[in-house]
C-alpha positions as CSV (number, residue, x, y, z in Angstrom):
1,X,20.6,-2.7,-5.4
2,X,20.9,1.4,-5.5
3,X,17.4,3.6,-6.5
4,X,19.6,4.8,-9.7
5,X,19.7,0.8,-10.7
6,X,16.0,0.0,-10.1
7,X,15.1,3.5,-11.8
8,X,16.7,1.9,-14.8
9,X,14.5,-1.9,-14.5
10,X,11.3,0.2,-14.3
11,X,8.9,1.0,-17.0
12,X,6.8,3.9,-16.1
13,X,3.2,3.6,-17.9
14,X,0.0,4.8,-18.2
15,X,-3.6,2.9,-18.7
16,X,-7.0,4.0,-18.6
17,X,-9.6,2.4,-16.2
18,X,-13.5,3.5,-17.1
19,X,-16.4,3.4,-14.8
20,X,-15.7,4.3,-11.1
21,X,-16.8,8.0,-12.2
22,X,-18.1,9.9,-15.3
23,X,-14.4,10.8,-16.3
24,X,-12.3,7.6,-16.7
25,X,-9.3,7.4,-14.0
26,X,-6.0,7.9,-15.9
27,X,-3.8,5.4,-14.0
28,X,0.0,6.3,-13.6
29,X,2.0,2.5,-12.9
30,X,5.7,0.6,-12.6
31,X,6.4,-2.5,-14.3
32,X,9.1,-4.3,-14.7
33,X,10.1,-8.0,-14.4
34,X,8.2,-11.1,-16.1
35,X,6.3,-14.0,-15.4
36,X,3.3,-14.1,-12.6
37,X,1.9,-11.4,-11.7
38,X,2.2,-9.5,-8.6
39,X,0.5,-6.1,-7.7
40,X,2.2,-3.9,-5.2
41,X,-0.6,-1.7,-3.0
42,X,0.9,1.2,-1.7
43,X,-0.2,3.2,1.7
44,X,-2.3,6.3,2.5
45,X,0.2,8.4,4.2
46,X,1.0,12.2,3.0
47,X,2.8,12.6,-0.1
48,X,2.8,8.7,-1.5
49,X,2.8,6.7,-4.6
50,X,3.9,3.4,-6.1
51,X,7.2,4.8,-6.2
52,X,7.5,6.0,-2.7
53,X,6.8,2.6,-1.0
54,X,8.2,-0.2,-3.5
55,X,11.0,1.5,-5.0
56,X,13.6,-1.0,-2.7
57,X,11.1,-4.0,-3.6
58,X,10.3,-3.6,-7.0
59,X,14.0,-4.7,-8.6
60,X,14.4,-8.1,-6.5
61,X,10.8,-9.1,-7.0
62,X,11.0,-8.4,-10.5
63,X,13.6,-11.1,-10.6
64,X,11.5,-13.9,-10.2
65,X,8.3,-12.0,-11.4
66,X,6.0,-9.6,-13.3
67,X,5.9,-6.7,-11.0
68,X,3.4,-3.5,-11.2
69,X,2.5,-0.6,-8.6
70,X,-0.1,1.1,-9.6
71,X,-0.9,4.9,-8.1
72,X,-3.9,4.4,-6.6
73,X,-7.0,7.1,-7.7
74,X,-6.5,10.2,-5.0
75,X,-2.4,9.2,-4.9
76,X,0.5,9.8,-6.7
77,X,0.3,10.7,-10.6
78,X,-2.9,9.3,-11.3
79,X,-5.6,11.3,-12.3
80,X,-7.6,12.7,-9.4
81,X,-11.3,13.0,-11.2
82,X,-13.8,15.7,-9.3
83,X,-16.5,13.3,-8.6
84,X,-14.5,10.2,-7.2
85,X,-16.1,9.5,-3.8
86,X,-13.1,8.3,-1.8
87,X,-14.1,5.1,-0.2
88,X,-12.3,1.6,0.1
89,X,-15.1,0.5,-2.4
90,X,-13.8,3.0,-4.5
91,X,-10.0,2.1,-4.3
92,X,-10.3,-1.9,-5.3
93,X,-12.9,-0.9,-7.3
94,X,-9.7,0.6,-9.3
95,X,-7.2,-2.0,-8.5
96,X,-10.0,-4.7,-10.3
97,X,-10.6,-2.2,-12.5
98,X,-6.6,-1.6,-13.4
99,X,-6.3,-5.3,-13.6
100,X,-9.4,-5.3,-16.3
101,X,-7.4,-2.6,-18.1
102,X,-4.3,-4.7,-18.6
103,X,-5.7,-7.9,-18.8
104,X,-4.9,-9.9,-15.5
105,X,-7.5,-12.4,-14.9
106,X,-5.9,-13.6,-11.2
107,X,-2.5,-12.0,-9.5
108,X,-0.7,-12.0,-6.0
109,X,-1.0,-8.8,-3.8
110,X,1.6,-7.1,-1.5
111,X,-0.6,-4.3,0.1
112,X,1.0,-2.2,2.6
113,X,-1.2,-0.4,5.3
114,X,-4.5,1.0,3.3
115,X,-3.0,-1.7,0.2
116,X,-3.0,-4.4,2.4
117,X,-6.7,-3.6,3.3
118,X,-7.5,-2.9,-0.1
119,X,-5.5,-6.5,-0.6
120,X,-8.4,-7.9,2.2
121,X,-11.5,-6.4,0.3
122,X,-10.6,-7.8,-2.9
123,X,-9.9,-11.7,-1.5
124,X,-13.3,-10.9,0.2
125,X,-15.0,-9.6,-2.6
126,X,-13.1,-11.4,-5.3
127,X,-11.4,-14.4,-4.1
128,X,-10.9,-16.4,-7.5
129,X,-8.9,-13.3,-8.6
130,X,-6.7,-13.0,-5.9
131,X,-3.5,-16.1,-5.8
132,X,-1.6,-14.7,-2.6
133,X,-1.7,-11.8,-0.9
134,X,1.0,-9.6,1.5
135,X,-0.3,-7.7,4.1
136,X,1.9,-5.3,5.5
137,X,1.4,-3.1,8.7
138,X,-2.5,-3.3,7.5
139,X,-5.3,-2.7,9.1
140,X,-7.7,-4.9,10.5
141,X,-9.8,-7.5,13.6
142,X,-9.1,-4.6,16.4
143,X,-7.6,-1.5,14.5
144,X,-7.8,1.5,16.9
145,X,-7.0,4.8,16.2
146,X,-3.4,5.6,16.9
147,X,-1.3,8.7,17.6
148,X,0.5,8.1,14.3
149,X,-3.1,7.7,12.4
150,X,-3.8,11.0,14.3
151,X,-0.8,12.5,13.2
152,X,-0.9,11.3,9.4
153,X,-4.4,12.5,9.1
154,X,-3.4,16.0,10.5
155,X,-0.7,16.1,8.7
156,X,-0.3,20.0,6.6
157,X,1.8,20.4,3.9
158,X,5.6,21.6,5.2
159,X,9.1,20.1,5.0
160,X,9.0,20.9,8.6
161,X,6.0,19.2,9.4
162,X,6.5,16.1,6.7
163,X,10.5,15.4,8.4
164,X,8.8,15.4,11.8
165,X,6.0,13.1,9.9
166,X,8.7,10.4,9.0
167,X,10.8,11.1,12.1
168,X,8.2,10.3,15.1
169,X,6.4,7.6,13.5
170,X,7.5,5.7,10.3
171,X,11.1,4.6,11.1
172,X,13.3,3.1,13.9
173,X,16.6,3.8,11.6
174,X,16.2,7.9,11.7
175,X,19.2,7.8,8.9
176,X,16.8,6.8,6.3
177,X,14.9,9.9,6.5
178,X,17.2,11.9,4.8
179,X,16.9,15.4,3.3
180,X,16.5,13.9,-0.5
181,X,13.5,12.1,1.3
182,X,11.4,14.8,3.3
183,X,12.2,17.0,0.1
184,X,10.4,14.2,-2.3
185,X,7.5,13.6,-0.1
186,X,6.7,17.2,0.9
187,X,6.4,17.7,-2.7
188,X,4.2,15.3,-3.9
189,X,2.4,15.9,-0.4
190,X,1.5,19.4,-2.0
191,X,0.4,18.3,-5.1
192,X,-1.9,15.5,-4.1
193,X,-3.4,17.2,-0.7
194,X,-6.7,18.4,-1.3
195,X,-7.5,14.9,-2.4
196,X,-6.0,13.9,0.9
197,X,-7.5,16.0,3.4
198,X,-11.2,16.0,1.4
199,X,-10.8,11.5,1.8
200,X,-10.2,12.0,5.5
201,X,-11.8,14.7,6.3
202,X,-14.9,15.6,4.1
203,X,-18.6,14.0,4.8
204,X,-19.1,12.9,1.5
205,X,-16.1,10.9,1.3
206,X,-15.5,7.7,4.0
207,X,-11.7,7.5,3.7
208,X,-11.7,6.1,7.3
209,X,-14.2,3.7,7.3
210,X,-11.5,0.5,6.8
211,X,-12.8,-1.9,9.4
212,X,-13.3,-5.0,9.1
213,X,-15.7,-8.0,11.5
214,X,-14.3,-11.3,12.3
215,X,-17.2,-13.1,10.1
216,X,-15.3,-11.0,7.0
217,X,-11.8,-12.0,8.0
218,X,-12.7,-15.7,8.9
219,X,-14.5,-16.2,5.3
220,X,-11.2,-15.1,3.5
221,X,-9.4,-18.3,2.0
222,X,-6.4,-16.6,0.5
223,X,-3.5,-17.8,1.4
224,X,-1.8,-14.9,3.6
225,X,1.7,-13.6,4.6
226,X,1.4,-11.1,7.4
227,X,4.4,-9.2,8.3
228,X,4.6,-6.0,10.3
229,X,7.3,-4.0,12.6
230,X,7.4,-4.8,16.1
231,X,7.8,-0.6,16.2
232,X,4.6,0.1,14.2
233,X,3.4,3.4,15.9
234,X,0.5,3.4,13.0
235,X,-0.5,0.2,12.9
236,X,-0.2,-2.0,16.1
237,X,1.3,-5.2,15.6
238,X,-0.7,-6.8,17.6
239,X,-3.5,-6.1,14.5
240,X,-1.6,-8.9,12.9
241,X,-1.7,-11.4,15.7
242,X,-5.2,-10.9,16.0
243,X,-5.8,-11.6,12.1
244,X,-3.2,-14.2,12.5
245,X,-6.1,-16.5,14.7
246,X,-8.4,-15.0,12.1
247,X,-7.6,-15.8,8.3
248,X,-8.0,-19.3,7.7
249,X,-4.0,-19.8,5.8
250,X,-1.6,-17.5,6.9
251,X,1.3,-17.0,8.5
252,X,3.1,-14.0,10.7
253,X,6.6,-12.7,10.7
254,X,8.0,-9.8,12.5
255,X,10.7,-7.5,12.1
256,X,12.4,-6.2,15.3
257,X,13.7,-2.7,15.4
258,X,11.3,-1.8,12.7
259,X,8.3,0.3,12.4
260,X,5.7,1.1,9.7
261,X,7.9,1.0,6.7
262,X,9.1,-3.1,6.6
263,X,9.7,-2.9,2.8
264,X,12.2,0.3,3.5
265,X,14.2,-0.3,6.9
266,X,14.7,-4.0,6.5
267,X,14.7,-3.9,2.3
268,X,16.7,-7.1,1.7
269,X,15.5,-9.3,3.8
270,X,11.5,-8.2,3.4
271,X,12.0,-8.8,-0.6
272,X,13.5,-11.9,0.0
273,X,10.8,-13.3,2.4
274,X,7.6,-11.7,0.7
275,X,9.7,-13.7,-3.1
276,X,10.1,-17.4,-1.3
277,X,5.9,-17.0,0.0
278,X,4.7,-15.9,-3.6
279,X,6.4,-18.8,-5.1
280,X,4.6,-21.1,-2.8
């Protein structure tokens, strides 16, 4: 299915989600599809959004169900209020609270990278709320810092620097990263980057503190899909095997010739395989 055909399926919407700060977080989301819900948790590189990661996923899941990606708060077209404290508290704090908003009492998640552990904390914190979950290239049991965590965090706003970005460490198929693609990212890079570099980067914030013990990962009961790229420069696949032994229901599939961006570079057959788990 081509971007111009999904654009079309997609609702673009707004909601409101109070609390997390004195200035409620004005929540930029997709929708489209009907029946179950299923949240779609995008990453934390430079320059994304709902859009950016699910735009391939969002039309064939929508087939079978009711699909939404919210722009997480610091990301994207959401609201970026100036005393958020950036923290993976705060961030499924909003997911929960974006649910609240719309009225979803228990969904699936696909969470890639940061969404997929945002898609961990919440089965932790809130299990009866979460169905399934998806967790994509995402962090977890043995997470080490790698050259392309290093190089997404150092990341400073140019096409130049945003094409090598994509180039060196998010794709195996180089002809994905096209010049419609740098151009798009680099731009919302720009607009959303003193969010980014103060969530990374500033004391008061604790962007980076994503880990997780075994005695966390062992008490999750969701049942689990993990999938990653056997390529993953920013996420070692070997992150899933160890969660693998870890959750207590999932299951593992990799993609060969693949990297960090599974729902991208192998569009088709990750939409298809993420639809047969959610139905059960």
């Amino acid at each position: 299915m081509t971007t111009a055909t999904a654009a079309d399926l997609v609702q673009r919407n707004r909601v409101v989600v109070p609390g997390l700060t004195a200035e409620p977080i004005d929540t930029f989301y997709l929708e489209a599809g009907s029946g179950a819900p299923v949240l779609l948790l995008h990453g934390s590189g430079p320059g994304v959004s709902g859009w950016a990661n699910w735009q391939h996923t969002i039309p064939g899941l929508a087939e079978h169900f009711r699909v939404l990606a919210p722009d997480t708060v610091g990301y994207g077209a959401t609201s970026r209020p100036a005393d958020v404290v950036y923290s993976l508290q705060t961030w499924t704090d909003h997911i929960v609270g974006f649910m609240d908003a719309l009225g979803l009492d228990r969904v699936s998640l696909v969470g890639n990278s940061l969404g997929g552990r945002i898609s961990l904390d919440m089965a932790e914190r809130y299990p009866d709320r979460v169905e399934r979950m998806v967790l994509m290239g995402s962090p977890g049991v043995g997470m080490t810092v790698t050259d392309g965590l290093k190089a997404l965090r150092a990341y400073e706003p140019s096409p130049e620097n945003m094409r090598a970005l994509l180039l060196d460490y998010f794709a195996v198929d180089k002809s994905i990263i096209t010049d419609e693609l740098v151009r798009i990212r680099y731009e919302a890079s720009v607009e959303t980057f003193d969010a980014y570099r103060a969530m990374f980067t500033d004391p008061r914030h604790k962007g980076n503190e994503l880990g997780i013990t075994e005695e966390q990962a062992r008490a999750i009961r969701t049942p689990s899909l993990l999938v990653h790229g056997r390529e993953d420069k920013v996420v070692p696949p070997e992150v899933s095997w160890t969660m693998l032994h870890l959750l207590a229901d999932a299951d593992l599939h990799v993609f060969a010739r693949c990297g960090h961006w599974t729902q991208i570079e192998r569009a088709g057959e990750f939409t298809a395989l993420v639809a047969d788990f959610l139905r059960g």
